[in-house]
N, CA, C and O atoms as a GROMACS GRO file, in nm:
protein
  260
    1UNK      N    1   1.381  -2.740  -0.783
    1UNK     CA    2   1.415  -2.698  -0.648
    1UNK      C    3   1.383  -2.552  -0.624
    1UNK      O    4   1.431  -2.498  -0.524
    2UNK      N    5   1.298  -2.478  -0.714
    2UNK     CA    6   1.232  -2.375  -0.720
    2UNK      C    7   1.155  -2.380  -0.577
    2UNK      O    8   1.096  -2.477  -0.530
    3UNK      N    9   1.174  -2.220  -0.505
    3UNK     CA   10   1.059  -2.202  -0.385
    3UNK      C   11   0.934  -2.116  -0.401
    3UNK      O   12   0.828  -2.107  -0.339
    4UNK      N   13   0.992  -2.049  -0.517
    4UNK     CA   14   0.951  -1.920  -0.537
    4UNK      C   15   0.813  -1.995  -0.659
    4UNK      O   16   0.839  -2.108  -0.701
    5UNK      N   17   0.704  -1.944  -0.698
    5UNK     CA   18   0.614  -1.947  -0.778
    5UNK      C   19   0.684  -1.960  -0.936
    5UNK      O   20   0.800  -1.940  -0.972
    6UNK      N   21   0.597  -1.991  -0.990
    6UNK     CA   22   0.684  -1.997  -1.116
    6UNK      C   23   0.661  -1.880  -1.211
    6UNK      O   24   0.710  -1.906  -1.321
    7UNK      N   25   0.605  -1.761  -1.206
    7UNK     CA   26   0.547  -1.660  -1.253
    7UNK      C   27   0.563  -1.615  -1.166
    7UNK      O   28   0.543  -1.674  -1.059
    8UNK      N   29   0.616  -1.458  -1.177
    8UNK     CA   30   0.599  -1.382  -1.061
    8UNK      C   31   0.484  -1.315  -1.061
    8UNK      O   32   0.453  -1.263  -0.954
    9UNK      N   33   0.394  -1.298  -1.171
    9UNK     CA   34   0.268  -1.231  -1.154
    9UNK      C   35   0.143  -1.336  -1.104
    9UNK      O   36   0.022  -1.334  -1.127
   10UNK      N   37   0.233  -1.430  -1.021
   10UNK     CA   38   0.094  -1.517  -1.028
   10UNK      C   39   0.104  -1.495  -0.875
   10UNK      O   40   0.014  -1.546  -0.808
   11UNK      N   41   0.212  -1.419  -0.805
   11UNK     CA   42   0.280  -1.462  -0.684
   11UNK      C   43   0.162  -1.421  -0.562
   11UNK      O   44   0.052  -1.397  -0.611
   12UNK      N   45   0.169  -1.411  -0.433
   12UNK     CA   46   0.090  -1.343  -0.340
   12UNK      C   47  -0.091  -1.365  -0.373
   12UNK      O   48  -0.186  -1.294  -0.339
   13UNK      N   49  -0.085  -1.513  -0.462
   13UNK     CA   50  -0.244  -1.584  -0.441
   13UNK      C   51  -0.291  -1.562  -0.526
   13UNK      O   52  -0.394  -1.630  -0.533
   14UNK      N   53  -0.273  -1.465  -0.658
   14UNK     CA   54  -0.332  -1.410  -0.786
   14UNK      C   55  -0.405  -1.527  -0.841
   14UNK      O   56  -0.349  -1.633  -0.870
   15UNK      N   57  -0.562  -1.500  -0.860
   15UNK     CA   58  -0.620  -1.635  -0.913
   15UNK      C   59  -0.524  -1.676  -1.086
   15UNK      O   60  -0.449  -1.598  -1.144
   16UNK      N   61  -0.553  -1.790  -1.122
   16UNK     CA   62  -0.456  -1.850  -1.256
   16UNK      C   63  -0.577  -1.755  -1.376
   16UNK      O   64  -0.518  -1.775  -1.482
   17UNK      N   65  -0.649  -1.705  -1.399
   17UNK     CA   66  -0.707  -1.696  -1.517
   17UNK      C   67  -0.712  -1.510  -1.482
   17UNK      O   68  -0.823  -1.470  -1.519
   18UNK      N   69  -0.666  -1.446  -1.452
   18UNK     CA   70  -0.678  -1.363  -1.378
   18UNK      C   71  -0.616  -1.235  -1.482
   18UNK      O   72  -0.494  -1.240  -1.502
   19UNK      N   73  -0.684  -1.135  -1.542
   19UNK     CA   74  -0.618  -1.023  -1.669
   19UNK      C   75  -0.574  -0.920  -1.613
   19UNK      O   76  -0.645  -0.878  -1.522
   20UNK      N   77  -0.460  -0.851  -1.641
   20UNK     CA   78  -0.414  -0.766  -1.610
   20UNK      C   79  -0.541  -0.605  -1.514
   20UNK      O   80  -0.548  -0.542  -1.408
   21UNK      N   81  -0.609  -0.615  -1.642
   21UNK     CA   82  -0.680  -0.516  -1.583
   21UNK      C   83  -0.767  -0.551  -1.463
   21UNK      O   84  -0.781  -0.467  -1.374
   22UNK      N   85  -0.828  -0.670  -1.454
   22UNK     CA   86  -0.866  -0.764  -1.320
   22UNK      C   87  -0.774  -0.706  -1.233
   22UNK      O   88  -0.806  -0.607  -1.166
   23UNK      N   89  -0.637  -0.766  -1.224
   23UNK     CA   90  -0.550  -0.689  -1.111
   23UNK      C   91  -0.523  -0.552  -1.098
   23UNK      O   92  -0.484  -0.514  -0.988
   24UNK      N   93  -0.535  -0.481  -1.180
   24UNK     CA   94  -0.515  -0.334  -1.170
   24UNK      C   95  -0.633  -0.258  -1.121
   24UNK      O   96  -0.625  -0.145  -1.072
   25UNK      N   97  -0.769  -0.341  -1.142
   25UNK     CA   98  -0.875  -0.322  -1.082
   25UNK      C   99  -0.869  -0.358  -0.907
   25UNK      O  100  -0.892  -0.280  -0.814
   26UNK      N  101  -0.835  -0.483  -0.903
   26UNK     CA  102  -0.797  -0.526  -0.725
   26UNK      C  103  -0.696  -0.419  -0.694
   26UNK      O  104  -0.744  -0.352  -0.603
   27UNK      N  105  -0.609  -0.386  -0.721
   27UNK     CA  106  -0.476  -0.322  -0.674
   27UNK      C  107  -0.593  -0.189  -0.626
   27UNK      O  108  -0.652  -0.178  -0.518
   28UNK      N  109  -0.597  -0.103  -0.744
   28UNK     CA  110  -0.650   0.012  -0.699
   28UNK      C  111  -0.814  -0.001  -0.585
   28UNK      O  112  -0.846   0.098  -0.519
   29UNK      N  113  -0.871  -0.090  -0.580
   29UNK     CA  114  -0.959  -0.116  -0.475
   29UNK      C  115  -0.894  -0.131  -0.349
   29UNK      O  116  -0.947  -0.073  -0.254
   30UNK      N  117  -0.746  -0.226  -0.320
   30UNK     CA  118  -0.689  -0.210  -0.222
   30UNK      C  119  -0.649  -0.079  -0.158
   30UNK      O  120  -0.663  -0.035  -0.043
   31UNK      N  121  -0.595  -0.029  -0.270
   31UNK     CA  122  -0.554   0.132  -0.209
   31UNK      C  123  -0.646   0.230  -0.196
   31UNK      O  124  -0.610   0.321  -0.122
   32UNK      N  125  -0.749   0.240  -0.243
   32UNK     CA  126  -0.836   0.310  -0.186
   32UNK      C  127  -0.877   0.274  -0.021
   32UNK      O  128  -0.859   0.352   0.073
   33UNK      N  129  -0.921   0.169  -0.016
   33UNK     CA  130  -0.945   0.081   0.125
   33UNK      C  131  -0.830   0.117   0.181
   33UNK      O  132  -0.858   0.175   0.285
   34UNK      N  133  -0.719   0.112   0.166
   34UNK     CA  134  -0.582   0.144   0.252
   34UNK      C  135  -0.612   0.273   0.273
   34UNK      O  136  -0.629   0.284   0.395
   35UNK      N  137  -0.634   0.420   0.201
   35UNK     CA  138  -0.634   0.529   0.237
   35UNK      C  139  -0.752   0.542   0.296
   35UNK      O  140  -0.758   0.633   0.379
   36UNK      N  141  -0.854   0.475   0.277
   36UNK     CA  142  -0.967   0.502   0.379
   36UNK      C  143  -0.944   0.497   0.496
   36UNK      O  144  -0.968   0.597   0.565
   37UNK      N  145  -0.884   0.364   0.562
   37UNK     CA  146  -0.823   0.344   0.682
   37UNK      C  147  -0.724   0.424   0.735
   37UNK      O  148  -0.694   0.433   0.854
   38UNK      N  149  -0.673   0.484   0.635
   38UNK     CA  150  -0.518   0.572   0.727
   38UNK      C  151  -0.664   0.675   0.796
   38UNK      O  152  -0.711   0.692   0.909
   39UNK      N  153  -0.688   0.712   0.698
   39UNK     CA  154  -0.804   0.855   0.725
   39UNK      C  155  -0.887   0.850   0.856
   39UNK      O  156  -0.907   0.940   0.937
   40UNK      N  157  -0.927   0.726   0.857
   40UNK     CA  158  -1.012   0.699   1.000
   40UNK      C  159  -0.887   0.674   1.122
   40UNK      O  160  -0.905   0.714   1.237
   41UNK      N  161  -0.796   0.623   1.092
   41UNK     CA  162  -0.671   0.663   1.184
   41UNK      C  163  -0.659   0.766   1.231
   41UNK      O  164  -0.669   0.789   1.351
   42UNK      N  165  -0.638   0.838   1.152
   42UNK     CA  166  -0.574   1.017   1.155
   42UNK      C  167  -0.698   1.062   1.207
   42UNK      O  168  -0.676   1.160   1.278
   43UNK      N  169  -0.864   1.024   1.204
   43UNK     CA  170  -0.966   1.115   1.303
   43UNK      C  171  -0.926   1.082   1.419
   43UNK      O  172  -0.890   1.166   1.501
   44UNK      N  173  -0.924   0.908   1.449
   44UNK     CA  174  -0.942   0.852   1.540
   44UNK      C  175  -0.823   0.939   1.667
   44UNK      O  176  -0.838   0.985   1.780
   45UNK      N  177  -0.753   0.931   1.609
   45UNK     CA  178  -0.571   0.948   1.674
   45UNK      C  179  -0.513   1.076   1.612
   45UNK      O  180  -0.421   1.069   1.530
   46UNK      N  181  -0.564   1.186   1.648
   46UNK     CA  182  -0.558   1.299   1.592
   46UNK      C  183  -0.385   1.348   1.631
   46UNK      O  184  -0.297   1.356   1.545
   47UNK      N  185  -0.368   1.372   1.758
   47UNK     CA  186  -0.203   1.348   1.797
   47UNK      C  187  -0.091   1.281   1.746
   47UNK      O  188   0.014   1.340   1.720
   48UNK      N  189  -0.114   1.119   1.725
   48UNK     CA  190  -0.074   1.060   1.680
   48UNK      C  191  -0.037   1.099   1.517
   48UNK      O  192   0.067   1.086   1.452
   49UNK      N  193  -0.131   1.137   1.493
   49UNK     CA  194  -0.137   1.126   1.313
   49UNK      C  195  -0.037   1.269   1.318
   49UNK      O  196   0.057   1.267   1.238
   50UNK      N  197  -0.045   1.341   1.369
   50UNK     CA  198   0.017   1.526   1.380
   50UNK      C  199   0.169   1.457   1.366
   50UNK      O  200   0.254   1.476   1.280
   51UNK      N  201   0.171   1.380   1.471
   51UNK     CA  202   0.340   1.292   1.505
   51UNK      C  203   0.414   1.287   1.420
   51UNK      O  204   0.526   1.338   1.408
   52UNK      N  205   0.291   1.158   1.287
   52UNK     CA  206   0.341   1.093   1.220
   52UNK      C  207   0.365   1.204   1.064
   52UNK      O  208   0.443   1.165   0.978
   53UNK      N  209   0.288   1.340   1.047
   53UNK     CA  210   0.269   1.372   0.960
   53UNK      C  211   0.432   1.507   0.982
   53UNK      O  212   0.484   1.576   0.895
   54UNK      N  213   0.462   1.496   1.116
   54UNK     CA  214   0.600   1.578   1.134
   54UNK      C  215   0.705   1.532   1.120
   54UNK      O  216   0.808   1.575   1.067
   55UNK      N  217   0.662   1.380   1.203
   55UNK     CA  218   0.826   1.307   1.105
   55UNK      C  219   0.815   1.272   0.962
   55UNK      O  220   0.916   1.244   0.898
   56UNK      N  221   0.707   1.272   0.912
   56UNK     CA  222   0.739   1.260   0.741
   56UNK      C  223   0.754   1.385   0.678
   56UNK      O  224   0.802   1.384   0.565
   57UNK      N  225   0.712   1.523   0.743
   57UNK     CA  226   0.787   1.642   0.720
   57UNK      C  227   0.954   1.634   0.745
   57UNK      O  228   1.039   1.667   0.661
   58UNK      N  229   0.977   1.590   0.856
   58UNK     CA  230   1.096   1.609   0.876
   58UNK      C  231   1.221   1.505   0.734
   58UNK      O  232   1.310   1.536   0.655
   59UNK      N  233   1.175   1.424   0.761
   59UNK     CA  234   1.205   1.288   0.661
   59UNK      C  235   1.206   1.384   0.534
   59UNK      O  236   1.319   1.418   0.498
   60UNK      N  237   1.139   1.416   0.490
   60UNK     CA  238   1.120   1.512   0.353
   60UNK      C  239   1.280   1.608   0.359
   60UNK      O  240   1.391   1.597   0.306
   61UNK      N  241   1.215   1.700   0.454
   61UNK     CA  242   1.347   1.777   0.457
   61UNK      C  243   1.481   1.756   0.456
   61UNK      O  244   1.569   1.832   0.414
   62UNK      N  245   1.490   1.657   0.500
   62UNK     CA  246   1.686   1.560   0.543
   62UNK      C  247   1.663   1.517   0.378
   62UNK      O  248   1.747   1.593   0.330
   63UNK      N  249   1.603   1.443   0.255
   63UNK     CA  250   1.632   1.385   0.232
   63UNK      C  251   1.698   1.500   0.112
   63UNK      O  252   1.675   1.620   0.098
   64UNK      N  253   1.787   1.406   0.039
   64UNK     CA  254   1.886   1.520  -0.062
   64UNK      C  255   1.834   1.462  -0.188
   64UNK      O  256   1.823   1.339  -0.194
   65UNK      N  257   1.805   1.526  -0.276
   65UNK     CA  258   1.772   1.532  -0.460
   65UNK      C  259   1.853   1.508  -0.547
   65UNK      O  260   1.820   1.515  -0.666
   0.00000   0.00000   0.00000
C-alpha cells in the first residue's frame, strides 16, 4: 500500500541503471542551466532582478545566526 517509489533515489524519474556519478553529472548540468536562466532574467528584467536582489539583502539581514 506503498505510494511513494520504493527507493528514494530512484524517485522524480531517475532511469533504473543509473550511477551515482551519472546523477551528479545531471544534477550539476541542471544547475548550471538554472543559473543561466536566472542570468538572462536579471538582463532581461533589470528592475525586477534589483527588487529581488534587495529583498534577499533584506532577508539576509533579519535573519539571526
Amino acid at each position: 500500500m506503498s505510494e511513494g517509489p520504493d527507493r528514494p533515489d530512484r524517485a522524480y524519474g531517475a532511469p533504473e541503471g543509473e550511477t551515482e556519478a551519472e546523477r551528479r553529472r545531471r544534477r550539476a548540468l541542471f544547475l548550471r542551466e538554472l543559473a543561466e536562466a536566472r542570468a538572462l532574467r536579471d538582463r532581461v528584467q533589470p528592475r525586477r532582478a534589483k527588487a529581488a536582489r534587495l529583498r534577499h539583502a533584506l532577508r539576509m539581514r533579519t535573519f539571526r545566526w
